[in-house]
C-alpha positions as CSV (number, residue, x, y, z in Angstrom):
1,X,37.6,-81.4,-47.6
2,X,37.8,-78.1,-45.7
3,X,39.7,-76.0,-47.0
4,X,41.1,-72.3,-44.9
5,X,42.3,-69.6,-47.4
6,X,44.4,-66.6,-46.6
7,X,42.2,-66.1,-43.0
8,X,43.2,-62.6,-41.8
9,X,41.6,-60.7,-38.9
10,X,42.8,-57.9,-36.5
11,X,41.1,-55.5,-34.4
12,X,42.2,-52.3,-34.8
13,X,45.9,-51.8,-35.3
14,X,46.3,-55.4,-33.2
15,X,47.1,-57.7,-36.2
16,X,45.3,-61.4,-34.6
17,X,46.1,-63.8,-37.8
18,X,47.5,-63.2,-40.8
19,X,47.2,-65.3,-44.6
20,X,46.3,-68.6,-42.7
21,X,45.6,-71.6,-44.7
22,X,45.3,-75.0,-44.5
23,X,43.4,-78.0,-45.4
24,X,41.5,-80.4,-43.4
25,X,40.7,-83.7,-45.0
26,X,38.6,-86.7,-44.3
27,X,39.8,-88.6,-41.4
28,X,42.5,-85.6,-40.5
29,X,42.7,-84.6,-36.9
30,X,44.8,-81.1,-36.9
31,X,46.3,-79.6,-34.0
32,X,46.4,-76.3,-33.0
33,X,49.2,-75.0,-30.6
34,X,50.6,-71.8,-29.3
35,X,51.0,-69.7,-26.7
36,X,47.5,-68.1,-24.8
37,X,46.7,-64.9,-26.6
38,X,48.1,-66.2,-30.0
39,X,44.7,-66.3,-32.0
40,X,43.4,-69.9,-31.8
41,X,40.5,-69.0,-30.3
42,X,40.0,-66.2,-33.3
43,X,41.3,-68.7,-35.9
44,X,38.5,-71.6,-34.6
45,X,35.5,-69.2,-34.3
46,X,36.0,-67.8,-37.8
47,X,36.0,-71.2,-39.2
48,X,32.9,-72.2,-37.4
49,X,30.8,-68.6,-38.4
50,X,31.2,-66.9,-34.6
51,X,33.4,-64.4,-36.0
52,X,33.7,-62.9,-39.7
53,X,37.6,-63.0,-40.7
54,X,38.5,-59.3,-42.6
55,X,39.3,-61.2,-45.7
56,X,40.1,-65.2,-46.8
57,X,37.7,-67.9,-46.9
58,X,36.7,-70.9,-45.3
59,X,35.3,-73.7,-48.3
60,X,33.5,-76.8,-47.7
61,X,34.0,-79.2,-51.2
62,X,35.1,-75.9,-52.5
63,X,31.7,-74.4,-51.8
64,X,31.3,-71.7,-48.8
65,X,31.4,-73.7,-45.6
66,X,28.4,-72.9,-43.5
67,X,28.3,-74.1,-39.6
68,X,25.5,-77.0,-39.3
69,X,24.3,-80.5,-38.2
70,X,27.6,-81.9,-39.9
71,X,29.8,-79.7,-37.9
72,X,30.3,-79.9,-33.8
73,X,31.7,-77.6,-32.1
74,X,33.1,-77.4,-28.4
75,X,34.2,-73.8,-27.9
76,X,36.5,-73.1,-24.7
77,X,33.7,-70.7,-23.3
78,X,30.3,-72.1,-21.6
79,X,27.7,-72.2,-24.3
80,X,25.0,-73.4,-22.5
81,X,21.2,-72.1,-20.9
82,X,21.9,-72.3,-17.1
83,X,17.8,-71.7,-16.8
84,X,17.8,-75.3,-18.6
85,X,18.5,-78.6,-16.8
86,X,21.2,-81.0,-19.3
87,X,18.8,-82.8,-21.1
88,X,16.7,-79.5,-22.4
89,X,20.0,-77.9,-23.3
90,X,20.6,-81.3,-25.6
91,X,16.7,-81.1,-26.7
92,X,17.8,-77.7,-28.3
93,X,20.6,-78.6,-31.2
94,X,19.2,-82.9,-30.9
95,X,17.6,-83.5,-34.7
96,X,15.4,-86.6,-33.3
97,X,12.9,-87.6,-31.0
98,X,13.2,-86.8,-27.4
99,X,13.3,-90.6,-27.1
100,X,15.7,-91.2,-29.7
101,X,17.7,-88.4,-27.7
102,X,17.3,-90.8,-24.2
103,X,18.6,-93.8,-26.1
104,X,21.6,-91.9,-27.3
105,X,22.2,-90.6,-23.4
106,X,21.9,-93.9,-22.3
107,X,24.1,-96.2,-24.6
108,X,24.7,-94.1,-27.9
109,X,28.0,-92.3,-28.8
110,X,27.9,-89.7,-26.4
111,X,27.5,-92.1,-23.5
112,X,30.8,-92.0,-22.4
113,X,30.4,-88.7,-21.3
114,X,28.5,-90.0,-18.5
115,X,26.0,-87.1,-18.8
116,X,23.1,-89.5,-17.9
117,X,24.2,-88.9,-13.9
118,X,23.1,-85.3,-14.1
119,X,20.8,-85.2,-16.9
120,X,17.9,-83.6,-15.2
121,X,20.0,-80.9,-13.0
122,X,20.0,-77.7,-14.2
123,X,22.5,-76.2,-15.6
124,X,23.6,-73.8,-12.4
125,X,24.2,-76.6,-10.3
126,X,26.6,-78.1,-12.6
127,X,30.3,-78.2,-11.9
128,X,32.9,-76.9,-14.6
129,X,33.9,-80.8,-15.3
130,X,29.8,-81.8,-16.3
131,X,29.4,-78.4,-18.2
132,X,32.2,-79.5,-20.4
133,X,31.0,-82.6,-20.7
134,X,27.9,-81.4,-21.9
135,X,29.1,-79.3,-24.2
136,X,31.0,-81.9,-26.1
137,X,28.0,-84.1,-25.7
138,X,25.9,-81.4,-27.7
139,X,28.4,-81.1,-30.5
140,X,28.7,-84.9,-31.2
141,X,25.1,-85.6,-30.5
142,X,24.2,-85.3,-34.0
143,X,27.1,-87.5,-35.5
144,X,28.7,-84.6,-36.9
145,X,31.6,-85.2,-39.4
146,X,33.9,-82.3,-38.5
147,X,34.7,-82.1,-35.2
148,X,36.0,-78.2,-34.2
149,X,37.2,-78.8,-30.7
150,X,38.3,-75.3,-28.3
151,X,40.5,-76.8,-25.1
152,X,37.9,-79.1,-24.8
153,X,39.5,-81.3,-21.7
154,X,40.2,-77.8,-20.1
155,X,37.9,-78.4,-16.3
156,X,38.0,-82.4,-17.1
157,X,39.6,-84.5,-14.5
158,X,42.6,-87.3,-15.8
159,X,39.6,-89.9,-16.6
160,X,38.1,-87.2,-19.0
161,X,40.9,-86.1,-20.7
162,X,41.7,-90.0,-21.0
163,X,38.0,-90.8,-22.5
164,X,38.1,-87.8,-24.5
165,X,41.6,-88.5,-26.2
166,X,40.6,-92.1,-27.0
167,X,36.9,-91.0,-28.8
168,X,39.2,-88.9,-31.0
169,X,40.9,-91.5,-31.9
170,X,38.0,-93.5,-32.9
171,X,36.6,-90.7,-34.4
172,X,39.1,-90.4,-36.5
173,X,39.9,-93.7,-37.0
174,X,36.4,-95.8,-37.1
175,X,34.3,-93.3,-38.0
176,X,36.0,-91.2,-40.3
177,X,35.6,-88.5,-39.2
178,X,37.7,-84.4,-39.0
179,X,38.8,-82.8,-36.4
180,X,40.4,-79.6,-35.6
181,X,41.4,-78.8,-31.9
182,X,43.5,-76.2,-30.4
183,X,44.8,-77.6,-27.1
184,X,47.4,-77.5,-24.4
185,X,47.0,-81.2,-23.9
186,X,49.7,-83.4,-24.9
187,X,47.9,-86.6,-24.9
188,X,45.0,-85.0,-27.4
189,X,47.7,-83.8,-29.6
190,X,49.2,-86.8,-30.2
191,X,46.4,-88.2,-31.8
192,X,46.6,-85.6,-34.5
193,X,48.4,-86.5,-37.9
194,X,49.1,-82.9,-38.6
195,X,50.7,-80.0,-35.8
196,X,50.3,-76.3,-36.9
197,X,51.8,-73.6,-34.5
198,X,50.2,-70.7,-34.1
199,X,52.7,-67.6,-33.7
200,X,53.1,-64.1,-34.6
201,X,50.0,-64.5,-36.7
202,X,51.1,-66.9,-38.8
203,X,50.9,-71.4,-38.9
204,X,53.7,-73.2,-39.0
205,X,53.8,-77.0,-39.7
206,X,55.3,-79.1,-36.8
207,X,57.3,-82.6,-37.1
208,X,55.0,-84.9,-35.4
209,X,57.1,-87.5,-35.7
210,X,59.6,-86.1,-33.3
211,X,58.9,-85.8,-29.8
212,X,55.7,-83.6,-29.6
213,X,57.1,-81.1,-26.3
214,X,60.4,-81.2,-28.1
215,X,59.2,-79.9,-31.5
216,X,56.9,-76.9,-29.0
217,X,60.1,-75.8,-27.1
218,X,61.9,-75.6,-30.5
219,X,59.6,-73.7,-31.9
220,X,58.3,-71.4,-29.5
């Protein structure tokens, strides 16, 4: 179980998040909505390491949590070498052989993605849609069990978003495994069992078994 304690952060006088907590257990998918500007971004990249929260704690099996093969993460900005073509960009985080990698490309869990059309382009000549798709491809390439997922359909056409909602749900589901997102997407947040809005620096639990845009106009 992951487990968020009294996450605070601001910079300067700008308070960003303030006493979050929550849980995230085994085969939870937890949502994370608000308006732009609210602090998802903040909350998601002090959970993952990116960022060091001003005081609270982020525990793993009550132990510090600490960002590795067991954790993807798809953050909402480009994180990938445009110098290095798709398939060197996976070679950096892939544990495995490069032809264990190939096999995985080619009819493993991340072939969905369809990466395998660009594979050997670099990354410069890649359009916004592949570039995500990469990036979700690198954070799932090592069969991670916690999923940390920033607007991760955001450039995907309707396909994508479709292909990406339904993995969470077998992720979730089949696999077992935890995800947290923050997204826009209605579709990817109805596959999560728990809603948390983010606003004026605090989480607040949504219904989610009212009408999702319902409970988000209520709210907001």
């Amino acid at each position: 179980m992951i487990t968020i304690k009294d996450i605070s952060k601001k910079y300067g006088k700008h308070v960003i998040l303030q006493n979050i907590s929550f849980d995230i257990n085994p085969g939870d998918c937890v949502g994370i909505v608000g308006a732009n500007g609210s602090g998802k971004t903040t909350l998601l990249s002090i959970i993952c390491g990116v960022i060091k929260a001003d005081s609270g704690k982020v525990l793993k099996d009550e132990q510090p949590f600490k960002l590795n093969k067991d954790t993807g993460y798809v953050p909402q900005e480009n994180p990938l070498i445009p110098e290095l073509t798709a398939f060197d960009n996976l070679r950096l985080w892939f544990h495995g052989s490069k032809d264990e990698l190939k096999k995985e490309i080619e009819s493993g869990m991340i072939s969905f993605l369809g990466i395998n059309d660009f594979i050997n382009k670099p990354i410069s000549k890649l359009s916004g849609g592949m570039k995500k798709r990469l990036s979700i491809a690198i954070a799932l390439i090592d069969k991670p069990t916690l999923l940390v997922m920033d607007e991760p359909s955001a450039a995907l056409d309707i396909p994508g978003k479709h292909q990406i909602k339904q993995y969470m749900d077998y992720y979730t589901k089949q696999l077992k495994g935890s995800i947290l997102i923050a997204s826009h997407d209605e579709n990817e947040l109805r596959v999560c069992n728990k809603l948390l809005l983010l606003k004026n620096h605090q989480l607040t639990p949504l219904d989610t078994d009212i009408k999702l845009m319902e409970s988000l106009i209520e709210n907001e």
